[in-house]
N, C-alpha and C positions, 0 to 999 in steps of 0.2 A: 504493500500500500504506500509505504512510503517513496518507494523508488518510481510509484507512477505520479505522486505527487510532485516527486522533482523532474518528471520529464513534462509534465503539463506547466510549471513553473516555467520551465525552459521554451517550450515549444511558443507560450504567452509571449515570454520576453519579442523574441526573436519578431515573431506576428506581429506585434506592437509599435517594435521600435523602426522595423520594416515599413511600416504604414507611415512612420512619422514624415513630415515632408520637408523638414532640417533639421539642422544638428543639434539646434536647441530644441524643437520639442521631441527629439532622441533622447535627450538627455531627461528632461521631462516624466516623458512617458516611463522612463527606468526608475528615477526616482519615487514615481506615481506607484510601479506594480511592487516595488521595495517599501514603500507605506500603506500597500492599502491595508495588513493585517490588522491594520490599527482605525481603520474606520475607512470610511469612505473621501474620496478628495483629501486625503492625506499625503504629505509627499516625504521621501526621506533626504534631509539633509545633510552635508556635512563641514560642519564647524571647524577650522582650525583653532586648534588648542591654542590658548591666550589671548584671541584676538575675537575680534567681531565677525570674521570673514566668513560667510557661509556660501556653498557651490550645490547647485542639484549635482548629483550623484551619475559618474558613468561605469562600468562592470569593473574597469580596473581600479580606480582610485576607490568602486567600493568593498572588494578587496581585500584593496594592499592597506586603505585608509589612514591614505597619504594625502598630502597635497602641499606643493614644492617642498616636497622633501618633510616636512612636516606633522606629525601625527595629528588626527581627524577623530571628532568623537560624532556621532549619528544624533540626530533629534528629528521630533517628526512634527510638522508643521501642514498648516494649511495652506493646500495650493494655489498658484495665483487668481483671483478669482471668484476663494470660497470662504466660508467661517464658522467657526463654532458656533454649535446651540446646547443651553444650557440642560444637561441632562444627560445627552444624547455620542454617540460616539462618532468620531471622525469629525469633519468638517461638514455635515449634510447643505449647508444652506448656502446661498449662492449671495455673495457681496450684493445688499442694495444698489440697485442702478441710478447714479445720482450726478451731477454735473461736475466738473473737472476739480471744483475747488473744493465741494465738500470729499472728491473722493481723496484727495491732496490728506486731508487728516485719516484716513482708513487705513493708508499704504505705509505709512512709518514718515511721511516725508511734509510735517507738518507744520516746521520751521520753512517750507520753499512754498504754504498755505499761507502764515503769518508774512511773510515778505513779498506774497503777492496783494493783500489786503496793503500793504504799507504802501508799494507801488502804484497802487490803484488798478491795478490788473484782476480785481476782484471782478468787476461788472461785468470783462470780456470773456471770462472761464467761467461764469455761469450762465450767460446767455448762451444766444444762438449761433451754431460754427460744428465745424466738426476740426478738432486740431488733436494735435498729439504732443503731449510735453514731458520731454525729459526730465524728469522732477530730482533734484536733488536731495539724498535722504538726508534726515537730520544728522546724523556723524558727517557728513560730506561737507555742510554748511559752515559746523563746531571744527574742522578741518584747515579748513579755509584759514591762511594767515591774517594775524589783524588789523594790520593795517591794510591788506586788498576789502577786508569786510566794512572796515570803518568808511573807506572811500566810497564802497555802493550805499550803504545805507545812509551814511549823512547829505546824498545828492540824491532822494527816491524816487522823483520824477521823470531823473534823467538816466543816470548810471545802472540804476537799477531794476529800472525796468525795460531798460533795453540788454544788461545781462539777463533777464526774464523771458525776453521775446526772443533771445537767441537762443531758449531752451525751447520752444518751439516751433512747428512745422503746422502750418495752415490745411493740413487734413489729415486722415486717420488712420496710422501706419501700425498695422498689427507687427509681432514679433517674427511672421512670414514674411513681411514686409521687407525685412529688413534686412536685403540681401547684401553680400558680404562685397566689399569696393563701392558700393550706394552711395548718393551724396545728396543731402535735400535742401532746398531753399529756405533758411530759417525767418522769422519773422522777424528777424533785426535784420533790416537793410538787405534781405535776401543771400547774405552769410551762408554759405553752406554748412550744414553738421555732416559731418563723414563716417560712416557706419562699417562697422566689420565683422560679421559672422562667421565665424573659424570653427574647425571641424570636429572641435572638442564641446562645440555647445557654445560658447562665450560668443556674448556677443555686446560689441562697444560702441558709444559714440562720443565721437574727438578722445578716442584711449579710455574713456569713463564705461566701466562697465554695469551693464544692466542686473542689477540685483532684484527687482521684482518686476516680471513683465507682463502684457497685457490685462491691466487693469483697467476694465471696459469703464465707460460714464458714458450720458446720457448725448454732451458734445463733443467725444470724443475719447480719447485710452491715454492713459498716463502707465512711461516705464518709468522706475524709478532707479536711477542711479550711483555710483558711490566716488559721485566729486563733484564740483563746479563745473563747468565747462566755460572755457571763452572763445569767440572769433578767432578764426583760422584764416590770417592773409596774404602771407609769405609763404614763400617753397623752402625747400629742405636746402638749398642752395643759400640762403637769405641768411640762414643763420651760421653757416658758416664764413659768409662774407663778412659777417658782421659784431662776430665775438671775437675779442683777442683773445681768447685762451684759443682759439682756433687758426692761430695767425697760420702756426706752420702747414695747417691740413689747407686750410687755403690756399696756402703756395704749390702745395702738390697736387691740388685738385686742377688749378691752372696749368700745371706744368705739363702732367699729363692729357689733357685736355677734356676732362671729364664735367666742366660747367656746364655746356650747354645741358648734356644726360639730365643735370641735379636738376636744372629749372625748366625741365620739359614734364609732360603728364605723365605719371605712372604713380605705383604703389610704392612708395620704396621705404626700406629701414635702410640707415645709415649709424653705422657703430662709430662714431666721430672720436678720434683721438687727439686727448689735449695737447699742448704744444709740451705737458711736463711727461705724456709718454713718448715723444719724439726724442725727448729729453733721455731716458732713458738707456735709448739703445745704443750700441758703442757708437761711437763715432765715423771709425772707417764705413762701418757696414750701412750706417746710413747715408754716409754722402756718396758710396759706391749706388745705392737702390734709387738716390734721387736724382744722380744723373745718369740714370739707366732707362728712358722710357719705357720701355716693356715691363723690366722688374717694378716697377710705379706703377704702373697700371692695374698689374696682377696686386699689387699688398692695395692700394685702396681697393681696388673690386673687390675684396676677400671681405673690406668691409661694410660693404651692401649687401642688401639680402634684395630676394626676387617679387618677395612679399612684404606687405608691410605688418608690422609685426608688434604690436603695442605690451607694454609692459604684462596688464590684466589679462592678457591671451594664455600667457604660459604656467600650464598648471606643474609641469615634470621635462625633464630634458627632452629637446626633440631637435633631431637634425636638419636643417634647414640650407636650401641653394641659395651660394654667394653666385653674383656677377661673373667673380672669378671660376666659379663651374667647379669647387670645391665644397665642402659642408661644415658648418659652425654648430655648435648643440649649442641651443640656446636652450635654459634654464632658467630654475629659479630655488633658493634655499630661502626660508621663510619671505621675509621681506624683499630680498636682495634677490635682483635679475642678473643671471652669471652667462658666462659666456667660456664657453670649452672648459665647465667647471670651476672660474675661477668668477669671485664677484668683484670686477673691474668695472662696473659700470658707475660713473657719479652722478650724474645726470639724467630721468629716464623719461621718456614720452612728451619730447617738446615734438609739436606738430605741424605738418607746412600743409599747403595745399596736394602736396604731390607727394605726402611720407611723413613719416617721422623717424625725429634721430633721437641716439641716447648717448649723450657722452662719455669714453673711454678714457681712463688713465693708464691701459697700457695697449701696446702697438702690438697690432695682431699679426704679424709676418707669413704669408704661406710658403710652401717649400718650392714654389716655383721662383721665388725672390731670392731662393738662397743660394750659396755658391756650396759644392759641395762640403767643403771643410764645416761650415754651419749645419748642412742638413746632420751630419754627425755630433754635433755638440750635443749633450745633455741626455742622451739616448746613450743605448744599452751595445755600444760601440765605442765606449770611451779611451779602451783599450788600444782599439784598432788603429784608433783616429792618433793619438799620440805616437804610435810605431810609423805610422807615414811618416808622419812631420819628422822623427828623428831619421828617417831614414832618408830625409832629401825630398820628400815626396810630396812636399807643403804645397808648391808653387801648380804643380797639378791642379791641385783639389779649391786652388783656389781663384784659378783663372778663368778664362773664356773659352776652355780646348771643351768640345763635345766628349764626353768621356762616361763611364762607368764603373763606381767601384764596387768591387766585393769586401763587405767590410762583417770579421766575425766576432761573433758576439763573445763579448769580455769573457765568457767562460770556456772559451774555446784557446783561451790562449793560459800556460802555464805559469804560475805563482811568480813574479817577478822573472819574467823574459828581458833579456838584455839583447842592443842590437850588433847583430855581427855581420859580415857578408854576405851571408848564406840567408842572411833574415833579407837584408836589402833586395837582392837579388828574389826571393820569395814574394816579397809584398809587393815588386813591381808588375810581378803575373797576376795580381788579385786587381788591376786596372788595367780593363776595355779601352781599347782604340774605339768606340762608338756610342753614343747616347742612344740605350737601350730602355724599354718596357719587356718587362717579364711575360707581358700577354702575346708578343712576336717571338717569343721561344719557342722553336720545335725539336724534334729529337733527333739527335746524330749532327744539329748546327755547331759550325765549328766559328769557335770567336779568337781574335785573335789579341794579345798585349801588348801591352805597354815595351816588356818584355821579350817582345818576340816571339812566342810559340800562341801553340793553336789551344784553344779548351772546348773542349765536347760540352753539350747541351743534351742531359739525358732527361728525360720524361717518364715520368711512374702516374698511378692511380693515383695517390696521395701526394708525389712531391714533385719536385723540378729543381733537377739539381746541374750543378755545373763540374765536371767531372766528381770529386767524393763531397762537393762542397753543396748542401739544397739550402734554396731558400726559404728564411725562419721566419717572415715577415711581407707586409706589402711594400711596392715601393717605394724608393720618396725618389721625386725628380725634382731637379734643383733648375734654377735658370739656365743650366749649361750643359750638368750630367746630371746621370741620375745613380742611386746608391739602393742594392742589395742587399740586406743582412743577412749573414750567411749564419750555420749551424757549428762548422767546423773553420779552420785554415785550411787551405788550397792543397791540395797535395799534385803538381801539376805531373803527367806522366813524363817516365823516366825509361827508356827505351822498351823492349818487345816486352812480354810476359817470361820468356827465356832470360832476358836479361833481369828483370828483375828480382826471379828468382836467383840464380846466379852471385847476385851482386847481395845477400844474405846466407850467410854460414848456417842460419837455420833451417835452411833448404837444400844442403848439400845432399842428402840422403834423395830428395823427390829429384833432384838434378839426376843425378845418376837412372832411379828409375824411369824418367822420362826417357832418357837416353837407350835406355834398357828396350825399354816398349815401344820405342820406332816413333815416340810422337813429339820430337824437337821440332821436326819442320811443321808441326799444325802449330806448336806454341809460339812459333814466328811466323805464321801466316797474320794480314791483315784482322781477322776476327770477325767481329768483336766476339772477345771469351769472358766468363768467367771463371776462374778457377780457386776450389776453395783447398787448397795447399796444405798437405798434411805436412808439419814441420817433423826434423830428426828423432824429436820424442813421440809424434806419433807413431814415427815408424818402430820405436826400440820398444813401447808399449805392447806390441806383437809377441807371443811366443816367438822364440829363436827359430823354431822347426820351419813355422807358418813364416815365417820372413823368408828365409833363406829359399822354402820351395815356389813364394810368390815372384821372388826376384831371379828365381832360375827357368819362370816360366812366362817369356815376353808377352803371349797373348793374354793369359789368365790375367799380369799384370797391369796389360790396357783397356783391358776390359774395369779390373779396379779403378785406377786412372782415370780413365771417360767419367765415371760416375761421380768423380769430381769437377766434371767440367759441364760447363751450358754457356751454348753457342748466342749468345747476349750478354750485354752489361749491364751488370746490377751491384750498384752500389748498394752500401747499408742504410745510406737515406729511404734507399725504394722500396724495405721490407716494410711489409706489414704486420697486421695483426697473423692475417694466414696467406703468405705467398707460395707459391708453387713457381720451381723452374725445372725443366726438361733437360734432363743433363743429354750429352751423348749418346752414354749407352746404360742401360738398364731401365728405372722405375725413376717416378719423381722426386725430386726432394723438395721438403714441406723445410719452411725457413719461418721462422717468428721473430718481435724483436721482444727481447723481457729484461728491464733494470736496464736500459743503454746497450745491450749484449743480445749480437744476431747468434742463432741456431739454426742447424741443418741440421732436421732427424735428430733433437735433441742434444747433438755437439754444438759447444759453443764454439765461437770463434776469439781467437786469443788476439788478432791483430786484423782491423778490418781496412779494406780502402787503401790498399798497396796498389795504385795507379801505372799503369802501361800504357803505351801509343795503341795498342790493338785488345784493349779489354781490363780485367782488375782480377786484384790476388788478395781473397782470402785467408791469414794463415790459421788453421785449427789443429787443435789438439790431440785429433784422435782420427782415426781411418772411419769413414762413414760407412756404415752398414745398411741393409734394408735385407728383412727375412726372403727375397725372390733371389738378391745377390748371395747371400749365404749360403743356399741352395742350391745356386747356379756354382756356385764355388766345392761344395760337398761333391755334386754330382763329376764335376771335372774330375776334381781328386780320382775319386773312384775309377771313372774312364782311365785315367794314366795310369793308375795303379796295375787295372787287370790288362792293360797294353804292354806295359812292362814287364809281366809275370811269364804273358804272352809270348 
């Protein structure tokens, strides 16, 4: 019974909020089917702890009950519209229908009733009209600085009640009405109010959000909202011409040539940085990005949005497209409107005709602004980025060459590394002759360095790696290169698989047997191989019998052999959870990664990502078995045996 009550609960929702025909009465309707247990025309709200702030309810914030970050307590209230009767449960009874001024005392907004009486705007909101007034609620009024209040009310004729008429709109605009980028002719001088219905429900006018909506009267519907509002007459352009804490955004808004944009029609937020975030940034780096047209164009467009975006829209982080065709999370933790988690904003919801900005105190830089030496600062590369620079590599990373570095992550490099030749020489291979994206990598691409030699570009299910090295991260591209974070250091290959073996004492014993069983010249064919390299102790691990009769019998021993190899290259980046590869000869081998450590058929591998120009060298500890090869091995035996006896 219970589990059909929660699928009719659910099936309600859905049906409900499906029907609704915006965001706001989505939000509505949820709050509506979350209060009705409690009577009828009930709605459930939620409070922010300490404050006045209350939000109708959407499935997430009711929830997590949150709100900017914030913990939320539920109360249940009567919906816009309705009221208690004494006795009775819920809200049964529907707001008397009465004209705009007596509904002004019903709605909470009783003080914007008493200062229309003063204004003499009494006679016009109980007559005859059908209008709509944005009614400020009484916290909004008590808000208000005192000296802006002192100024309307000691001029009531004039100040005030032309702030009065600018809260109005000369006919009757329900909460559907009130579609998002809207602009309506105010009864002060035809002023437009500017309206924003966002997709979480919130819906604003000039940034002032609507706290109780459609409250019908008899000349019309009063929303009640939670500030002042004044006339909007200048663009988003205006105000930064015209503030000196703005001197410097001003010069770079000219410089790149982005005025005319700012004083043309559109929606826009602009994250304005004052002249003491300018202030901020080192010096080189900023007269390097101001006389850089392009790098200027990208860091201010990074601080435009596509939408206009007013403080009261944001309930929880949400990613949002800059100009520059990157994304900023805007936010918000109680009070404070953050921006990529950080509350830098001093300023918030001054409004133009064409946007609104919020003033920044620090400079939002994207990584298309950066040289790569910067894309590395402060990131999980700090390592890497210092072994350049000591290795001569600075001037690179900090120029105008198209380039690409492979930069690996600090714990890929050992407890205090010191630079020697052999490191110089290394780190110049982990830098691309070409300004690369990761998304144009295909497999067997061969890139070529700084350095001189070539790197393979291998491709797995799960990774993409560049020879043993995969990448551990997205990219960042900087105004010139761009930077990979890699998993490991570069192990760039070091002649065939013959050689490599060869050139380790650990593998003299498999040198030999390779020798033995005719398959030198496969280990120096082109490839690509992998071989997982039984070292001298896998081999001494053997019974002395079974060594000596494997190594006196070249086929039986190639046949061992093969089973260590598959005609492909697979680094340790490209294992999975359960990979399978095809050796040569026999059954498959099943390879897993567990604790940092690949296994094949349950051997580990002691030493992984030994790089060759034609494939990679596993070394393990033990000779790989599979009960088909065992078998295949018993059965031999026997054959020789009774051949011999024979």
């Amino acid at each position: 019974m219970q589990h059909l009550t929660l699928f009719t609960l659910a099936i309600t929702l859905i049906a409900t909020i499906c029907l609704a025909k915006s965001p706001y009465q989505s939000v509505l309707q949820h709050s509506r089917i979350r209060g009705r247990q409690h009577g009828p025309n009930v709605c459930a709200m939620q409070k922010i702890q300490g404050t006045d702030k209350k939000y109708f309810t959407n499935c997430k914030q009711w929830y997590h009950r949150k709100i900017c970050g914030k913990p939320t307590v539920i109360s249940y209230e009567c919906c816009p519209g309705y009221e208690k009767l004494s006795g009775e449960k819920g809200c049964p009874a529907a707001l008397p229908l009465v004209n705009i001024y007596n509904t002004l005392g019903m709605v909470g907004a009783a003080t914007t009733k008493m200062y229309s009486e003063r204004a003499q705007l009494r006679e016009e909101i109980e007559g005859p009209g059908s209008f709509t007034f944005f009614a400020p609620s009484n916290q909004a009024w008590a808000a208000l600085p005192t000296e802006i209040l002192d100024a309307l009310v000691s001029n009531v004729n004039i100040e005030l009640l032309n702030a009065l008429h600018y809260h109005m709109v000369n006919r009757r605009l329900t909460s559907e009405d009130l579609k998002h980028g809207s602009a309506f002719p105010s009864m002060y001088q035809d002023f437009n109010v500017h309206i924003h219905h966002y997709p979480n429900g919130i819906v604003t006018v000039n940034c002032a959000r609507l706290v109780k909506t459609d409250q019908h009267a008899t000349n019309g519907i009063v929303h009640v909202v939670d500030r002042v509002i004044t006339a909007v007459t200048n663009n988003v352009h205006t105000f930064i011409d015209t503030d000196d804490d703005l001197e410097t955004l001003r010069t770079a808004v000219a410089a790149a040539g982005l005025t005319q944009m700012l004083e043309s029609d559109g929606h826009y937020t602009v994250f304005a940085p004052t002249n003491e975030a300018f202030e901020k940034i080192p010096p080189e780096m900023l007269k390097r990005i101001l006389g850089d047209p392009v790098a200027l164009r990208d860091l201010l467009n990074y601080h435009i949005l596509k939408n206009m975006q007013c403080a009261e829209s944001i309930t929880s982080g949400t990613p949002l497209e800059t100009l520059q065709g990157t994304v900023l999370e805007v936010g918000c933790d109680g009070s404070d409107m953050t921006l990529n988690g950080k509350a830098i904003i001093q300023k918030k919801d001054q409004l133009g005709t064409n946007g609104v900005v919020h003033y920044i105190n620090e400079l939002l830089i994207p990584d298309s602004a950066k040289t790569l030496l910067e894309l590395a600062q402060g990131s999980v590369v700090t390592t890497a980025t210092k072994l350049f620079v000591d290795a001569g590599l600075g001037s690179h990373l900090s120029g105008s060459e198209a380039l690409t570095i492979l930069t690996p992550q600090n714990e890929a490099f050992k407890e205090g590394v010191k630079m020697t030749g052999e490191l110089k020489k290394l780190l110049k291979n982990h830098i691309l002759k070409e300004q690369l994206s990761s998304g144009v990598l295909y497999h067997r691409q061969e890139l070529e360095t700084l350095g001189g030699i070539k790197l393979r570009v291998l491709v797995y299910r799960n990774s993409l790696c560049i020879e043993n090295s995969c990448i551990a991260a997205h990219d960042k591209t900087g105004r010139f290169g761009s930077m990979f974070t890699v998993d490991k250091v570069l192990t760039p290959p070091m002649g065939t698989i013959m050689d490599v073996l060869k050139a380790d004492d650990r593998f003299s014993l498999l040198v030999g047997a390779i020798q033995t069983a005719g398959l030198t010249e496969l280990m120096n064919q082109a490839g690509p191989h992998t071989v997982f390299a039984p070292t001298n102790d896998a081999f001494s691990a053997l019974p002395k019998a079974d060594l000596n009769k494997l190594m006196g019998n070249p086929q039986e021993l190639a046949s061992v052999l093969k089973y260590h190899m598959a005609k492909e290259i697979l680094v340790s980046g490209g294992v999975g959870s359960h990979t399978r590869l095809k050796p040569l000869q026999g059954d498959k081998l099943e390879l897993n990664m567990r604790n940092q450590t690949v296994y094949i058929n349950k051997v580990p591998v002691v030493e992984a990502d030994l790089m060759a120009t034609n494939g990679v060298v596993h070394a393990v500890g033990a000779i790989i078995k599979t009960s088909t090869l065992c078998m295949t091995v018993i059965f031999l035996t026997i054959v020789y045996s009774r051949l011999f006896h024979l």
